[in-house]
Backbone as a ProteinNet text record, in pm:
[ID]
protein_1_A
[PRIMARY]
XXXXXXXXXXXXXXXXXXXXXXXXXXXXXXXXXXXXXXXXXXXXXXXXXXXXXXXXXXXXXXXXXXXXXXXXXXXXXXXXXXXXXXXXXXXXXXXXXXXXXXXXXXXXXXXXXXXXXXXXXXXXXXXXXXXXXXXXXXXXXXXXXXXXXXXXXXXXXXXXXXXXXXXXXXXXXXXXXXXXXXXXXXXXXXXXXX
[TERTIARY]
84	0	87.8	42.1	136.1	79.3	153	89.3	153.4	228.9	329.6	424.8	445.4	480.4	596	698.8	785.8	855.3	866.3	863.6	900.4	858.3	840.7	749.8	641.5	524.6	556.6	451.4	502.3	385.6	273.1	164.7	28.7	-21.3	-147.9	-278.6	-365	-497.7	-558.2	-681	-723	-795.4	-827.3	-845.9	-771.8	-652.4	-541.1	-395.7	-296.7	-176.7	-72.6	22.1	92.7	226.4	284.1	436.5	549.1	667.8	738.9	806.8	811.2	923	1031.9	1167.3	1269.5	1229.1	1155.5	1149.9	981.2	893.8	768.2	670.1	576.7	504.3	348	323.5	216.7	126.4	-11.4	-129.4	-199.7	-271.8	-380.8	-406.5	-544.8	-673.7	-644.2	-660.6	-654.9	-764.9	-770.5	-898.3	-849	-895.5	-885.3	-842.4	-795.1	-776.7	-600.9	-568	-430.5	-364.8	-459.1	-407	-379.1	-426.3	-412.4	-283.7	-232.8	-88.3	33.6	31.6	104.5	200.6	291.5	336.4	347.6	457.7	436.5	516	467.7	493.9	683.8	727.4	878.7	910.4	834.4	891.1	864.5	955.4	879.4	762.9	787.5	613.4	630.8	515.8	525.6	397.9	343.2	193.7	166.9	59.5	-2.4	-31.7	-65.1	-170.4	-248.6	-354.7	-483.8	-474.9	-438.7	-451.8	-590.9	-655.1	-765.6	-832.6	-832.5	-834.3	-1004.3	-1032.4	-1178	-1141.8	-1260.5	-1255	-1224.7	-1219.5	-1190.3	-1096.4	-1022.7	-936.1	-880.3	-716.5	-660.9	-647.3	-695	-676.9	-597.4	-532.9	-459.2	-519.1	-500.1	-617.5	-477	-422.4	-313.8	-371.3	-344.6	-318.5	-204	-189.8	-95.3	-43.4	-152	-167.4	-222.8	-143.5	-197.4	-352.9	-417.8	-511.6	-634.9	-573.2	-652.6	-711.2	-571.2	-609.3	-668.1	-667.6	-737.3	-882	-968.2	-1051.5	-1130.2	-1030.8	-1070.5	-1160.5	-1013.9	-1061.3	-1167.4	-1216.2	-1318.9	-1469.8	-1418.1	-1553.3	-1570.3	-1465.4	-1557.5	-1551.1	-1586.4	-1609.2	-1714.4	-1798.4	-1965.1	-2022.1	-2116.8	-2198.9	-2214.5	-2237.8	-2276.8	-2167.9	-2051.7	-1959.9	-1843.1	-1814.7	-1712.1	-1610.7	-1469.4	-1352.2	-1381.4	-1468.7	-1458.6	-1575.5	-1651.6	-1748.9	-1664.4	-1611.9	-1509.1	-1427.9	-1364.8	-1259.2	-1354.2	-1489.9	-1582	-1579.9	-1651	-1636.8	-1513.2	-1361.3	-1294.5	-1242	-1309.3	-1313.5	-1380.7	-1474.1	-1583.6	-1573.7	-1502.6	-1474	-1305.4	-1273.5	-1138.1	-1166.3	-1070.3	-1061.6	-1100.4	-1072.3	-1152.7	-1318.1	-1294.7	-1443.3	-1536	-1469.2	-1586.1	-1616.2	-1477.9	-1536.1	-1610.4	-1559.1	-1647.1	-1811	-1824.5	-1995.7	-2079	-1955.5	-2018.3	-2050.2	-1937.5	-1918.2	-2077.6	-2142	-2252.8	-2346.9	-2333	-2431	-2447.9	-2450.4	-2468.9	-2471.9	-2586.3	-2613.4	-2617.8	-2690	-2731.7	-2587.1	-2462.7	-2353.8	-2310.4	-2316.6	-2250.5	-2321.6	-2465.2	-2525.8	-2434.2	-2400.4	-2352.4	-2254.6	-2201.3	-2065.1	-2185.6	-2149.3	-2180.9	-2177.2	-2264.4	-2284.8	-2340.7	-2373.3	-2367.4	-2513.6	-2644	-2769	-2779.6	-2898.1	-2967.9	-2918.1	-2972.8	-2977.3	-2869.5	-2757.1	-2589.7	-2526.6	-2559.9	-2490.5	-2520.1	-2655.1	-2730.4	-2611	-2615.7	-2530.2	-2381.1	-2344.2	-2190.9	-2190.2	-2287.5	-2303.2	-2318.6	-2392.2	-2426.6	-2297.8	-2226.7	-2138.5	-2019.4	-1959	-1835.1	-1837.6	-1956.8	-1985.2	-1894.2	-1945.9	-1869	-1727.6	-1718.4	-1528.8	-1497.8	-1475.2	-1429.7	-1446.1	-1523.1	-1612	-1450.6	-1448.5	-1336.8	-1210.4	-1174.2	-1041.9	-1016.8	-1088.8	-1056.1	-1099.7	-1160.1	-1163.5	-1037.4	-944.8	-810.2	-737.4	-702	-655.2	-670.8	-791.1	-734.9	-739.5	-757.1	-688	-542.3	-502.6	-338.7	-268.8	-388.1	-347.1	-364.2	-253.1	-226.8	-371.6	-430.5	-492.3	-493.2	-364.8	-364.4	-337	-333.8	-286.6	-417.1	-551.2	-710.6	-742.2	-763.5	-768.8	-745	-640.5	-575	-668	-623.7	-707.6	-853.8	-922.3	-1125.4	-1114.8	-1006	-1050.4	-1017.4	-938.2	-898.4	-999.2	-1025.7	-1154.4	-1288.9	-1320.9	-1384.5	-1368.5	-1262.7	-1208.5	-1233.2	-1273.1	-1312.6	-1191.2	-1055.6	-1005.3	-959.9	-934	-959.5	-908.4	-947.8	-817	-691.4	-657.5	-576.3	-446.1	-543.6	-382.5	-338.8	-460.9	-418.8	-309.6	-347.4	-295.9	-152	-93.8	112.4	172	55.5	80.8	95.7	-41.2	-24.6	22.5	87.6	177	304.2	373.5	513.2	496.3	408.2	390.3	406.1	336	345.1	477.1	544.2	667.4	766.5	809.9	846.8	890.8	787.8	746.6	815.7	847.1	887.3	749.9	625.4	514.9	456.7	435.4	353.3	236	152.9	8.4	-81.6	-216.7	-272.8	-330.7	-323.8	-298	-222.9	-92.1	18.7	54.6	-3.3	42.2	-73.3	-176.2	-297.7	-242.3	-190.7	-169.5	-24.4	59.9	187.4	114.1	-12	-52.9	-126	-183.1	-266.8	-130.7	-31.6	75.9	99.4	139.6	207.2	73.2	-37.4	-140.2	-129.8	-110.2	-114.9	-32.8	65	193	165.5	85.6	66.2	-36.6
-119.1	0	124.6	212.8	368.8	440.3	496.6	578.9	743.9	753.3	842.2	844.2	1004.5	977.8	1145.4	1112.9	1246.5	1245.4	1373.6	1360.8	1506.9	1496.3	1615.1	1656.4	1738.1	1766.3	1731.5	1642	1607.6	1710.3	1680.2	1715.1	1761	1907.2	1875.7	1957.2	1939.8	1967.8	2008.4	2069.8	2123.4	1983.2	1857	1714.5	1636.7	1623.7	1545.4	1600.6	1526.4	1516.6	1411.1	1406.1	1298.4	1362	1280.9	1298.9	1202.9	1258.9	1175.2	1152.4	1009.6	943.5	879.3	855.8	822.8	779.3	857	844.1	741.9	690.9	634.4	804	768.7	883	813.1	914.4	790.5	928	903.2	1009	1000.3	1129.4	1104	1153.8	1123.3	1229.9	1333.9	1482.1	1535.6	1656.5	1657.9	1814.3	1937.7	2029	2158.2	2265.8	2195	2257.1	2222.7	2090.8	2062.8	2088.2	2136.3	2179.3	2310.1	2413.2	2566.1	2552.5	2486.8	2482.4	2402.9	2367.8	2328.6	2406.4	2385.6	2420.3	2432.9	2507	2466.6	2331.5	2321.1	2197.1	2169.3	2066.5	2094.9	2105.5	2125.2	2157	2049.4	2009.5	1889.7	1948.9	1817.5	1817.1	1655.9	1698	1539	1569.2	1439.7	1396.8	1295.8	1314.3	1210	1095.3	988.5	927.7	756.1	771.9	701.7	604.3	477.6	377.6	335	322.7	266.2	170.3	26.6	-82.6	-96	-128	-238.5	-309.3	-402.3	-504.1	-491.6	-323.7	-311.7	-206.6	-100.3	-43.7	-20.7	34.8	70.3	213.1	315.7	456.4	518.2	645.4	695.7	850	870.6	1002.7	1067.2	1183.2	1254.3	1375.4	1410.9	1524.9	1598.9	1748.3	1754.1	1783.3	1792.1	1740.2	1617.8	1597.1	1429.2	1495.9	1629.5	1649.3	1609.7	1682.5	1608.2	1481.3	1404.7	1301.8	1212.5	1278.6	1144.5	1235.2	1380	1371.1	1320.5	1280.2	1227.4	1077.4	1008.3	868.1	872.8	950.9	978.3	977.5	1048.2	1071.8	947.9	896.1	764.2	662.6	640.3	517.5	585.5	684.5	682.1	626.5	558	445.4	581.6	521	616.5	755.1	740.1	827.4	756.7	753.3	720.8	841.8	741.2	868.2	1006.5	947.3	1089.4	1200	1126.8	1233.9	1292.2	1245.4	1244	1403.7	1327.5	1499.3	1562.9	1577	1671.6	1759.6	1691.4	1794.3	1833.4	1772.3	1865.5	2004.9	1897.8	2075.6	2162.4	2117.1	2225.6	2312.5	2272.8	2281.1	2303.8	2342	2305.2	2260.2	2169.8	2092.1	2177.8	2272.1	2366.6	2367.6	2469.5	2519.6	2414.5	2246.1	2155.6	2130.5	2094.8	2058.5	2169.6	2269	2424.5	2386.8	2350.9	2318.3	2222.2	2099.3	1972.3	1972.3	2099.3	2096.8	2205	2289.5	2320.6	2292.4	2179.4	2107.9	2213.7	2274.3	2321.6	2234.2	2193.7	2071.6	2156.6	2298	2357.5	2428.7	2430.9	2461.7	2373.6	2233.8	2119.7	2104	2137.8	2072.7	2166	2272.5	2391.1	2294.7	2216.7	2183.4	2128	2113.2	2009.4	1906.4	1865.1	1695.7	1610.3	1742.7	1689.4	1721.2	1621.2	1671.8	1701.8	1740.8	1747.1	1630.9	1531	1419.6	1384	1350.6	1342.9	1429.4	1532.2	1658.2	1640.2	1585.7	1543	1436	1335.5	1203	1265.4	1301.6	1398.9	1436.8	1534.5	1639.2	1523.3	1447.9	1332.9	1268.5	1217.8	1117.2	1139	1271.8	1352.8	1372.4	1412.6	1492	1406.2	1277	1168.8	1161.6	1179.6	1091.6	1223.5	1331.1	1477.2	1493.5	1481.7	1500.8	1394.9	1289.1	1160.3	1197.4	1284.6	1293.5	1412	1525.2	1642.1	1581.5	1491	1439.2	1395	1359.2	1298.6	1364	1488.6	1562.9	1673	1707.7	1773	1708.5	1527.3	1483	1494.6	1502.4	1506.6	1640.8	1757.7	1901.8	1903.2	1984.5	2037.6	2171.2	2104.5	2245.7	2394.9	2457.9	2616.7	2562.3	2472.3	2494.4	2515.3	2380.8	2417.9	2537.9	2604.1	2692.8	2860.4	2801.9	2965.7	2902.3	2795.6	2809.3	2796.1	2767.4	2816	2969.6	3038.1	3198	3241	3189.8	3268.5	3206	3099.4	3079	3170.8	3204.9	3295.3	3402.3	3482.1	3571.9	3624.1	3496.2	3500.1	3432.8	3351.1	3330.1	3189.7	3157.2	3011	2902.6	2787.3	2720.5	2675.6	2630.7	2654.2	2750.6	2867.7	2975.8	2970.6	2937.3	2911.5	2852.4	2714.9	2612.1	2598	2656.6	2634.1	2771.6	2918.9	2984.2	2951.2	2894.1	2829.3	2749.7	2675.1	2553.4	2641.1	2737.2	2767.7	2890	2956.6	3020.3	2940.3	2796	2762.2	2676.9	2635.8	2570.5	2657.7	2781.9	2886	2863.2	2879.7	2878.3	2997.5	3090.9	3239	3320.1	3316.5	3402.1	3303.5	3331.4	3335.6	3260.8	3364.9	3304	3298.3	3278.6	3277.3	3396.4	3532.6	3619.9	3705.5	3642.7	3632.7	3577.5	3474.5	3379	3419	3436.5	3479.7	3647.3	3702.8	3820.6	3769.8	3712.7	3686.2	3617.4	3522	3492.9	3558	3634	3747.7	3853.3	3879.6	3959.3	3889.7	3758.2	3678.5	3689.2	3645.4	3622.4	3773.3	3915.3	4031	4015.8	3953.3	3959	3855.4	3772.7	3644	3743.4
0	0	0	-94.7	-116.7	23.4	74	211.4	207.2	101.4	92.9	-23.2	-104.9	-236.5	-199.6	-251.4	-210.8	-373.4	-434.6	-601.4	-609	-802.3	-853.1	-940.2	-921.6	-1025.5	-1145.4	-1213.4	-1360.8	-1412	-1355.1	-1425.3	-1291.7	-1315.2	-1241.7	-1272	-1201.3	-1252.4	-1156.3	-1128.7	-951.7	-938.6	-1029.1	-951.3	-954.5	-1007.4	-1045.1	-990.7	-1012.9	-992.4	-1032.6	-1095.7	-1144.5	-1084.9	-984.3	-948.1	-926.9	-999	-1075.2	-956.3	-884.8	-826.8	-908.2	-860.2	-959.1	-1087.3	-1156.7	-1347.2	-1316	-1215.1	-1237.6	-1189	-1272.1	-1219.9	-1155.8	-1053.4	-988.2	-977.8	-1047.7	-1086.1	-917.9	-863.9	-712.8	-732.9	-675.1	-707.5	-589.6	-576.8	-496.8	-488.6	-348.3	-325.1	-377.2	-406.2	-444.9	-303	-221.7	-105	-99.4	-116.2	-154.2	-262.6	-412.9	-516.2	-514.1	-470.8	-399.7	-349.4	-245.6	-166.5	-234.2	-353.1	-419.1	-523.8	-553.8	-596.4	-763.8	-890	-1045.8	-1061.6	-1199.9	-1259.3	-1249.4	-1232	-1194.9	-1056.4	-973.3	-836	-720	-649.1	-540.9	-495.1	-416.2	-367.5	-277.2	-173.8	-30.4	-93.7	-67.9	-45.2	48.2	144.4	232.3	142	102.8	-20.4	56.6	42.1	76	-63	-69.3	-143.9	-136.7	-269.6	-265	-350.2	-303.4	-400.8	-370.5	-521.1	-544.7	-594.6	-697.7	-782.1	-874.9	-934.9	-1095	-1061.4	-963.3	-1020.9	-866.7	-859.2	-789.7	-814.8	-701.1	-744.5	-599.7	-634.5	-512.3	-506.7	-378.7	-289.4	-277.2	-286.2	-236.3	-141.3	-51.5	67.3	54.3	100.4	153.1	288.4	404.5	530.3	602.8	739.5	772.9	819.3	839.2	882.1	763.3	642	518.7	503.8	515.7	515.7	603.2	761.4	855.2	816.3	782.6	767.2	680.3	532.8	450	474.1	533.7	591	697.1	762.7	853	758.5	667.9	588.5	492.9	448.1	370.7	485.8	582.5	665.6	702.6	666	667.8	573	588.4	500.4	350.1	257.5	118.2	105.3	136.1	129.8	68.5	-77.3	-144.1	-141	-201.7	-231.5	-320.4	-446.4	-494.8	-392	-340.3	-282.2	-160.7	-114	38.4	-31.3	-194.2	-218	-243.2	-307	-311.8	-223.5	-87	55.1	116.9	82.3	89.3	-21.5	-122	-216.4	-206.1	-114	-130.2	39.3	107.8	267.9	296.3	365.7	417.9	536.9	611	677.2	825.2	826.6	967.6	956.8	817.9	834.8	849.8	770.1	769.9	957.9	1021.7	1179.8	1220.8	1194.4	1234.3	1238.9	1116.9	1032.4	1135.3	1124.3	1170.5	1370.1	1454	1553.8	1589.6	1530.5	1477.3	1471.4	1394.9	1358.3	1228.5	1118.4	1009.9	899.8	885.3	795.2	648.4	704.7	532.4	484.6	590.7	496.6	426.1	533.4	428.7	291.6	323.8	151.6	64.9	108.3	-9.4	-78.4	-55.4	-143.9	-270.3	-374.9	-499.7	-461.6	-502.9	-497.4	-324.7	-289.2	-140.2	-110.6	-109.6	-67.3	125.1	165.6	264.9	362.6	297.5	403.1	407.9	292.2	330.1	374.9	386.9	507.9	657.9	627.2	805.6	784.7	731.5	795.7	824.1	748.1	769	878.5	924.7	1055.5	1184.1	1149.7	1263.8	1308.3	1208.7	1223.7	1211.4	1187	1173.9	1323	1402.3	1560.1	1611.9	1660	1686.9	1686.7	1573.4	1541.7	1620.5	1537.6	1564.6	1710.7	1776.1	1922.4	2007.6	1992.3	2041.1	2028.7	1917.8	1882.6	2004.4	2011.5	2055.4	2218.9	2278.4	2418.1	2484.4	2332.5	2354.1	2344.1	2288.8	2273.5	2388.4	2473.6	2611.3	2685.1	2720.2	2824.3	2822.3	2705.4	2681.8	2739.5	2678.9	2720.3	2896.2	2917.6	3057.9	3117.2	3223.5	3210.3	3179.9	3214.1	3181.8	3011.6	2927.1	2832.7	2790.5	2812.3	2751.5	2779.7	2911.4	2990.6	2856.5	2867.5	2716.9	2597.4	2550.8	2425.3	2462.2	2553.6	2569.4	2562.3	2629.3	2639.7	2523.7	2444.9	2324.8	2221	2192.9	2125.2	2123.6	2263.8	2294.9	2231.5	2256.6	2183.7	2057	1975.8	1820.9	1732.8	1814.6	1719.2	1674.5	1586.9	1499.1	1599.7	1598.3	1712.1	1638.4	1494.5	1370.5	1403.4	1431.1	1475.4	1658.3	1696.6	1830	1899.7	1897.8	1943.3	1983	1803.9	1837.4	1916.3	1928.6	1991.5	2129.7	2171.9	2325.3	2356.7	2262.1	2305.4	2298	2237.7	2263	2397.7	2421.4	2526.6	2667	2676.3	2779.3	2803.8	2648.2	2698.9	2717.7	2684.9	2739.6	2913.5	2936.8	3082.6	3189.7	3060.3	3150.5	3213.2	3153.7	3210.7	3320.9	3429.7	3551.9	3557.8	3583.5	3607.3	3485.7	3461.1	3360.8	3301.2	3355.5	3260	3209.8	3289.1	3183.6	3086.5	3080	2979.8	2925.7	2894.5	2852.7	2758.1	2819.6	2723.5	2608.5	2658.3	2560.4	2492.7	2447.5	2344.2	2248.7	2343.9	2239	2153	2205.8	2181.5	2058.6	2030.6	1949.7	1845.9	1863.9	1765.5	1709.7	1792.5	1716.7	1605.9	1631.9	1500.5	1390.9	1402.5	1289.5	1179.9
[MASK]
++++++++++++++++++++++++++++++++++++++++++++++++++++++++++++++++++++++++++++++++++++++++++++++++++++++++++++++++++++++++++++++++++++++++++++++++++++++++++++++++++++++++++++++++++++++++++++++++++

């Protein structure tokens, strides 16, 4: 199984990609969210890549984040959610705004993508809650309290958790500011400058 392709653009398309490993070139389908961050024809390029065998063809999914790709794989292990519909909603979403939607519950943003009705946005919204909901339970048992602590107030705040997060994680490993609104303002300081 391909899990990972490190190359040089032979060829691409905002659904395609062909990149040349030592002289083989190996084509993945990719979202319009990973074709944006890519680079011209000629230039490396990493890709995550999601192998995907049936009965009649072997096709490859390229990313260029592991976030892409575990939401990818999140979304086709919902019943009636194939690969190409899976890059649909990340073409039609980026990988925030979709948890944004689904953490929501915004079923009528998800229909917005193409190809995506009513009732498969409800199943999306339903069953994304879940996975998404588990990952992030694990993710602040891991976090130290003052670390959740900064990122709930700064969420509050209005700002993405995307830009958050590596702010409050180098603020608190620092570990020159004090109490928590100290460390609470050196992040807002740092987010002023991003």
């Amino acid at each position: 199984m391909i899990a990972y392709l490190k190359g040089v653009i032979r060829q691409k398309s905002p659904s395609q990609i062909v990149v040349d490993c030592g002289g083989v070139g190996y084509a993945a389908a990719i979202p319009l969210s990973t074709f944006f961050k890519m680079g011209e024809e000629g230039e490396p390029v990493e890709l995550f890549i999601h192998t995907h065998l049936t009965d009649s063809a072997l096709s490859l999914f390229g990313f260029r984040t592991r976030e892409e790709k575990e939401l990818f794989l999140k979304l086709i292990s919902i019943s009636g959610i194939g690969p190409k519909l899976a890059i649909a909603v990340l073409s039609g979403m980026d990988t925030e705004t979709l948890a944004e939607a689904v953490r929501a519950s915004d079923v009528a943003r998800i229909a917005m993508v193409p190809g995506i009705g009513k009732k498969t946005a409800l199943r999306i919204a339903m069953e994304l809650a879940d996975k998404i909901e588990s990952k992030e339970k694990v993710l602040k048992a891991r976090a130290p309290k003052e670390t959740e602590d900064l990122v709930s107030a700064l969420l509050n705040m209005g700002f993405r958790r995307k830009e958050i997060e590596p702010v409050v994680e180098n603020v608190v490993k620092s570990g020159k500011n004090g109490d928590f609104e100290h460390r609470l303002r050196a992040c807002l300081k740092a987010l002023s400058k991003v």
